[in-house]
N, C-alpha and C positions, 0 to 999 in steps of 0.2 A: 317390912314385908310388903311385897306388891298386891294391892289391892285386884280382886276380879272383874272384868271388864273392864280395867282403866284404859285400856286399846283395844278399840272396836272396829272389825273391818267392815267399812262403811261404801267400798266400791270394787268392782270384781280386778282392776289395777291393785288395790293392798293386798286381796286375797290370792293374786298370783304371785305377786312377791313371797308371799308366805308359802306357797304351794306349787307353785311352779303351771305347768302348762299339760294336760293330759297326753299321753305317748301316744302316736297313732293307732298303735293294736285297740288302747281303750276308744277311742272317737270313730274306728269301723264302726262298735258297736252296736251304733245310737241305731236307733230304730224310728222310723215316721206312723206307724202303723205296728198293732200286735198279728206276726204271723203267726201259723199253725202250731212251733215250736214253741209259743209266748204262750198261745193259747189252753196247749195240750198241759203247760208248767203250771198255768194258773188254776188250771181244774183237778189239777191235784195237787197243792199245795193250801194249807190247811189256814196259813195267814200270807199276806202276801201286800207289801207296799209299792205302789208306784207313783212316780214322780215325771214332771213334766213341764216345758216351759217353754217360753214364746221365744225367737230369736231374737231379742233385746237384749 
Protein backbone atom coordinates (compact mmCIF):
# COMPACT_ATOMS: atom_id res chain seq x y z
CA UNK A 1 0.00 0.00 0.00
CA UNK A 2 1.15 3.49 -0.85
CA UNK A 3 2.05 5.41 1.76
CA UNK A 4 0.32 9.38 2.00
CA UNK A 5 2.43 11.90 0.87
CA UNK A 6 5.16 9.75 -0.44
CA UNK A 7 4.99 12.39 -3.59
CA UNK A 8 4.93 15.85 -2.77
CA UNK A 9 4.48 18.53 -5.42
CA UNK A 10 7.07 20.63 -4.54
CA UNK A 11 7.07 23.20 -7.79
CA UNK A 12 4.19 24.68 -9.74
CA UNK A 13 6.13 22.38 -13.07
CA UNK A 14 4.95 18.91 -11.14
CA UNK A 15 1.70 20.46 -10.17
CA UNK A 16 0.95 21.21 -13.95
CA UNK A 17 1.93 18.02 -14.91
CA UNK A 18 -0.69 16.81 -12.63
CA UNK A 19 -3.29 19.27 -13.54
CA UNK A 20 -2.80 20.69 -16.57
CA UNK A 21 -2.96 24.49 -17.41
CA UNK A 22 -6.26 26.68 -16.50
CA UNK A 23 -8.65 27.21 -19.89
CA UNK A 24 -8.80 30.73 -20.89
CA UNK A 25 -12.56 31.26 -19.83
CA UNK A 26 -11.04 30.33 -16.05
CA UNK A 27 -7.81 33.04 -16.32
CA UNK A 28 -10.49 35.97 -17.78
CA UNK A 29 -11.50 35.63 -14.44
CA UNK A 30 -8.78 36.76 -12.27
CA UNK A 31 -9.57 39.96 -11.05
CA UNK A 32 -6.81 42.87 -9.73
CA UNK A 33 -9.21 44.56 -7.60
CA UNK A 34 -12.84 43.73 -5.86
CA UNK A 35 -15.51 45.39 -8.23
CA UNK A 36 -19.14 46.36 -7.25
CA UNK A 37 -20.30 42.64 -8.23
CA UNK A 38 -17.35 41.10 -5.78
CA UNK A 39 -18.55 43.62 -3.43
CA UNK A 40 -22.36 43.46 -3.62
CA UNK A 41 -21.36 39.03 -3.27
CA UNK A 42 -19.50 39.53 -0.33
CA UNK A 43 -22.04 41.62 1.80
CA UNK A 44 -24.31 39.14 1.36
CA UNK A 45 -22.69 36.04 1.62
CA UNK A 46 -22.59 34.80 5.23
CA UNK A 47 -18.95 32.99 4.92
CA UNK A 48 -16.74 33.81 2.29
CA UNK A 49 -12.90 32.84 1.43
CA UNK A 50 -10.55 34.68 -0.62
CA UNK A 51 -7.21 33.99 -1.94
CA UNK A 52 -4.41 35.87 -3.42
CA UNK A 53 -1.03 36.09 -4.68
CA UNK A 54 2.07 37.73 -6.00
CA UNK A 55 2.96 37.00 -9.59
CA UNK A 56 5.78 34.68 -8.68
Amino acid sequence: MKRKFEEVITSEEDFRKVMGHPRELVTRKTLDHLDENCRLFIDQSPFIVISSSDQN
